[in-house]
C-alpha positions as a printed Julia matrix, in Angstrom:
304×3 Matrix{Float64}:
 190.35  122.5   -193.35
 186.9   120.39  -194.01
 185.77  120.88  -197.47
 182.16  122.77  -197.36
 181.96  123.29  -201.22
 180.75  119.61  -201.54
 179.23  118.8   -204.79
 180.14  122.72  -206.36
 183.6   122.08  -205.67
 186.3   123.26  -208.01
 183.55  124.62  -210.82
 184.51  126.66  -212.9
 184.29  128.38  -216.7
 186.24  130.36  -219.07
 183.98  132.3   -221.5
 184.19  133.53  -225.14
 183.34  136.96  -225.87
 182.25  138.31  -228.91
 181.88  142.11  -230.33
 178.52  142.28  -229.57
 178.61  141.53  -225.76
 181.74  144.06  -225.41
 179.33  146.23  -226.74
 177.01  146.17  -223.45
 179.65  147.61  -221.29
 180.37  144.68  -219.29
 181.53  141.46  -219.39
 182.32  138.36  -218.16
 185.3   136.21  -219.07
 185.79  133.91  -216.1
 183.76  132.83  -213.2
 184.39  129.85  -210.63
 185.0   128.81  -207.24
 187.29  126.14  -206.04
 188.29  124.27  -202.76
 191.41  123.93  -202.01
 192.8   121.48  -199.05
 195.67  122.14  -197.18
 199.26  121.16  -198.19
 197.83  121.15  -201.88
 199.72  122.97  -204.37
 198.32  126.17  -205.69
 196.67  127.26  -208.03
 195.44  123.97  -209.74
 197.18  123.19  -213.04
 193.9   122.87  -214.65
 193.62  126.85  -215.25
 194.84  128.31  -218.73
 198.03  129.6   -219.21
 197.05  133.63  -218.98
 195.76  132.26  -215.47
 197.78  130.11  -214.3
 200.83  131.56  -212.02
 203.46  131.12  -209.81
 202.32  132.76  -206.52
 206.3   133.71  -205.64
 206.15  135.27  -208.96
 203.05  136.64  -208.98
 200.7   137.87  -211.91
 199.48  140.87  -214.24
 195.92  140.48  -215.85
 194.69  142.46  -217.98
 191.15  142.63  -217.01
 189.43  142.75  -213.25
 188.98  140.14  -210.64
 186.67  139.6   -207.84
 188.06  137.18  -205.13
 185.78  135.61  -202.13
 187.51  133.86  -199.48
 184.71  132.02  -197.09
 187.4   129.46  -195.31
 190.57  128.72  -194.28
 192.85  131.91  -194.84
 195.84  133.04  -196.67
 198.03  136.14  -197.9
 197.37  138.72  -200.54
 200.18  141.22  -201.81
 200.19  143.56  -204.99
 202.1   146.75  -206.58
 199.67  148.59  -203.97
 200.25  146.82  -201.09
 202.73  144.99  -198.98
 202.11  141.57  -198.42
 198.36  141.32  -196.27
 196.77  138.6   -193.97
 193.84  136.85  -195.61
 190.43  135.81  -193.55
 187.69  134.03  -194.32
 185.01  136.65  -195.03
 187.85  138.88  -196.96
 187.36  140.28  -200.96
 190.2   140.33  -202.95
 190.0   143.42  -205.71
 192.27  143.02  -209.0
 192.81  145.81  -211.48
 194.25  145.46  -214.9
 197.7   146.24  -215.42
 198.57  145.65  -211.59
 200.94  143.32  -210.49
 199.26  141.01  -207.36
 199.87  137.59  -205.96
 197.8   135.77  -203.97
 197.64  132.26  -201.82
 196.18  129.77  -199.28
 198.48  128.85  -195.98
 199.75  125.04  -196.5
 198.27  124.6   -193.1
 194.51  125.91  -193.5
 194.16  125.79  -197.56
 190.66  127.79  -198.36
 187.9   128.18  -200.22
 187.3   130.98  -203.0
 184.97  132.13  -205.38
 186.3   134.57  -208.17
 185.06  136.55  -211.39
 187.0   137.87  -214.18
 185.82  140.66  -215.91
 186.0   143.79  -218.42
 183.83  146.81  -220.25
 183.6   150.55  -219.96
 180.88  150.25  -217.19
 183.32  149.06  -214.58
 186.03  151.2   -216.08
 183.31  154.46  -215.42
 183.4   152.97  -211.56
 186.79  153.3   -211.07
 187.15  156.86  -212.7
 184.38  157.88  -210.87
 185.82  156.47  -207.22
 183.03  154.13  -206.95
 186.06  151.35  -207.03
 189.51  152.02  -204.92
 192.6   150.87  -206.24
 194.56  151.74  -202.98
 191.72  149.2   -201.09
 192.55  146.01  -202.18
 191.47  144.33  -199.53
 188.27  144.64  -198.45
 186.46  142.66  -194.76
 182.83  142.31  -196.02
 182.12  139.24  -193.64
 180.26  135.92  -194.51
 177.24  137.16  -196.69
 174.94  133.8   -198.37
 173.79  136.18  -200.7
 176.77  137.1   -202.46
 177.23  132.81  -202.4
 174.52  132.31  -204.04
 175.55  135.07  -206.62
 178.66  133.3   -207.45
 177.06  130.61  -207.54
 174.31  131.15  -209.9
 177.02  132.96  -212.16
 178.65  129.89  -212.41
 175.65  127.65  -213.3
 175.07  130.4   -216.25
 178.45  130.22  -217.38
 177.92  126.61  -217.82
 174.92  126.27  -219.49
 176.22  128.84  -221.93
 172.74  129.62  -223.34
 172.4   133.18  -225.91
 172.56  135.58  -224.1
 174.81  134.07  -220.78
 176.73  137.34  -221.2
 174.22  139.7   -220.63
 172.56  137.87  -217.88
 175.97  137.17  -216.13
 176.54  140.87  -216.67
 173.64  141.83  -214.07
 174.61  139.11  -211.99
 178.2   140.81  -211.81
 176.74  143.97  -211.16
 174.47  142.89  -208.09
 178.15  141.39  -206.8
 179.37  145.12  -207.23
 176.57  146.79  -205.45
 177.07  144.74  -202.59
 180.26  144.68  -202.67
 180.28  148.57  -202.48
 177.29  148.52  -199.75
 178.45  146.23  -197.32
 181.59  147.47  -197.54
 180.8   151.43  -196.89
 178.36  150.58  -194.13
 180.68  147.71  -192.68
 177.22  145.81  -191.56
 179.22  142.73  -190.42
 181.01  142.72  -187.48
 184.28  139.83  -187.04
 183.45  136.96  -184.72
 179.78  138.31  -184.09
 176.87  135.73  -183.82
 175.95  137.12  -187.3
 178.95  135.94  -188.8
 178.32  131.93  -187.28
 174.53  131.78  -188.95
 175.93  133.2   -192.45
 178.66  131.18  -192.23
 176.21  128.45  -191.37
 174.25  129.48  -194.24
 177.03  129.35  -196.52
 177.86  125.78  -195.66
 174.5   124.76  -196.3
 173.92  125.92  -199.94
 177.34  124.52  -200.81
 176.38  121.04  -199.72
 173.11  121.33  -201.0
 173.71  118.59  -203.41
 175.18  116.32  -200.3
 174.14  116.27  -196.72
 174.59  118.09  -193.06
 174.97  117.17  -189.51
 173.29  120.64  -187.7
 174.22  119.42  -184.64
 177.76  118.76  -185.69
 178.02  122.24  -187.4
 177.01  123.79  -184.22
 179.9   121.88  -182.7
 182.27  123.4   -184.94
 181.51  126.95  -183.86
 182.12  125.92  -180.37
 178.58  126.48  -179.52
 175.58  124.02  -178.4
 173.44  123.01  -180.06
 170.57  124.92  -178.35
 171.93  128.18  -178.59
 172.73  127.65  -182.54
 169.25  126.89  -183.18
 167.54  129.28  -181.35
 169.54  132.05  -182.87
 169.65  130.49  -186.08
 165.69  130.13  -186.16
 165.38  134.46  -184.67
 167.88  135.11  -187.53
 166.08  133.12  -190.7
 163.0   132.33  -189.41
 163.83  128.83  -189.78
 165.31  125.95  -187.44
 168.66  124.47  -188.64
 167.35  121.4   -190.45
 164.15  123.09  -192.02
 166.29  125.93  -193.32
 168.72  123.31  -195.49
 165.54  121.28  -196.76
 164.17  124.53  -198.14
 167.15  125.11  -199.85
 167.07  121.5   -201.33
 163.52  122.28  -202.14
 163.99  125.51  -204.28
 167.48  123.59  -205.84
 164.87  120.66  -206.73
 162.22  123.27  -208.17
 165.08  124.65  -210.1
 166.28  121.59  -211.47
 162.59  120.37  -212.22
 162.48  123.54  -214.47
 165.64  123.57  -216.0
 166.85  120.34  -217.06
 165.35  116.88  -218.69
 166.46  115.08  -215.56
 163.72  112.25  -214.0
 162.68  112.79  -210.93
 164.79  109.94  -210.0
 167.73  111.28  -211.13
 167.03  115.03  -209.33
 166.16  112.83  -206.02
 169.59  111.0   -206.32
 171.35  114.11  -206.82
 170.03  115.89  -204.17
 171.09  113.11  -201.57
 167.31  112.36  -200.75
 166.91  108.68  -198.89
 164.69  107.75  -201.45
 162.43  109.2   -205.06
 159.73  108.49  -202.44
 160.9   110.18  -199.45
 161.65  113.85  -202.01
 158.38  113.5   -203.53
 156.67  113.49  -200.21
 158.76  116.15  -198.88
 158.51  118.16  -201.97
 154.66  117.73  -201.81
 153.96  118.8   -198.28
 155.93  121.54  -198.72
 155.2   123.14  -202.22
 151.68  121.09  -201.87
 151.82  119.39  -205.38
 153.95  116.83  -206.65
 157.39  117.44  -208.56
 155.95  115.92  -212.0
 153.01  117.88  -211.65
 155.27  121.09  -210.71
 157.36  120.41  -213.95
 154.45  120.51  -216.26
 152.48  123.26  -214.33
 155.53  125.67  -215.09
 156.78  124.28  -218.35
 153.29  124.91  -219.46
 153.22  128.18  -218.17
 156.45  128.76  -219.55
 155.06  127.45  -223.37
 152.25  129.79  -222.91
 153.95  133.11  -222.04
């Protein structure tokens, strides 16, 4: 399996919690996404103990989990059911208390995204039938959205500013609600042309910090070129190649507002050719220049 997490791979964060954010209802106390090759043992050593497991063994946590397969595939057993193929485009639901195992095939390996969490507010779901314990399992399809909200929970989690918990909170609770939408009106459809431009998508904003080949990716869904653009452009509104700049755009605009790097430095990571080729880029498109961006908002930002 080609690794499509790039830069984001293997990211992830185990939180503190204190009295006052169990207080809110709902919390977070894990969040991260790793890539995981085939014939590489797993789960990576790296995770603590309570974590950790031996997937022949299996698990019980004491607390829910969210798991997002977008590659490679795998199998999935617990106390509720028998042992369960695992697709790309497949949710994983963990309760607390509940035996489960989980685990790439040696052959494919895959990529996940999970969240651990607690609080009364999920608890209230699952009384209420909003959450199923009997479905485990759930096909919700390729969906960049939900990505992007993994992936923005993670850069929280990180930065571990006051406040991470409630903010990671309504991230987690976006993840439910679409969790619980997509899967009730089964939108997605297996193998449809949908699925290729999400998954598409999906590879893009995890390499956003590296590079593409659109043509290439086209060739990987066994399509031509042609055809992947033209639908690609009616789905987004964007071509291919304009479609991953913008997302390096709005990475650089976030990056610009939220950390002391140079513009150098934010050009570098970003995998531009040059400081000069991203500041002419960033200009045409956002039609000033990335200093002049930084201090427009942080001034703003002073002034609110």
């Amino acid at each position: 399996m080609k690794n499509t997490l790039g830069n984001t791979a293997n990211g992830f964060k185990y939180l503190l919690v204190n009295d006052r954010d169990k207080k809110y209802g709902l919390y977070v106390n894990t969040v991260g996404c790793q890539s995981v090759h085939p014939n590489v043992n797993y789960p990576f050593k790296e995770h603590p103990t309570g974590y950790y497991f031996n997937p022949q063994k299996g698990r019980v946590l004491q607390e829910y989990h969210i798991v997002y397969i977008t590659e490679g595939s795998g199998l999935f057993s617990s106390s509720k059911l028998k042992e369960q193929e695992v697709r790309k485009g497949h949710l994983i639901m963990l309760y607390p208390g509940q035996w489960h195992s989980y685990k790439p095939h040696k052959a494919t390996g895959w990529n996940e995204y999970y969240i651990g969490f607690k609080g009364s507010i999920v608890d209230g779901l699952l009384e209420n039938n909003f959450l199923d314990r009997d479905n485990q399992l759930i096909d919700i399809g390729l969906n960049e959205e939900l990505v992007k909200l993994f992936a923005r929970a993670i850069e929280i989690a990180k930065a571990d500013k006051n406040s991470a918990q409630q903010y990671l909170s309504g991230l987690l609770f976006h993840i439910l609600g679409m969790v619980l939408s997509i899967s009730r009106n089964k939108i997605f459809e297996a193998n449809s042309m949908d699925q290729i431009i999400e998954q598409s998508k999906i590879m893009m904003n995890e390499k956003v910090f590296d590079s593409v080949d659109v043509e290439q990716m086209a060739q990987q869904f066994n399509i031509s070129y042609s055809l992947f653009r033209k639908v690609f452009k009616e789905y987004t509104g964007y071509a291919p190649a304009k479609y991953y700049q913008e997302l390096k755009l709005c990475k650089a605009k976030q990056l610009l507002l939220e950390t002391s790097h140079s513009i150098k430095e934010i050009a570098f990571e970003l995998n531009y050719r040059s400081t000069e080729y991203f500041f002419a880029c960033f200009k045409k498109s956002v039609g000033i220049t990335p200093t002049e961006y930084r201090s427009l908002t942080r001034g703003e930002e002073k002034s609110l």
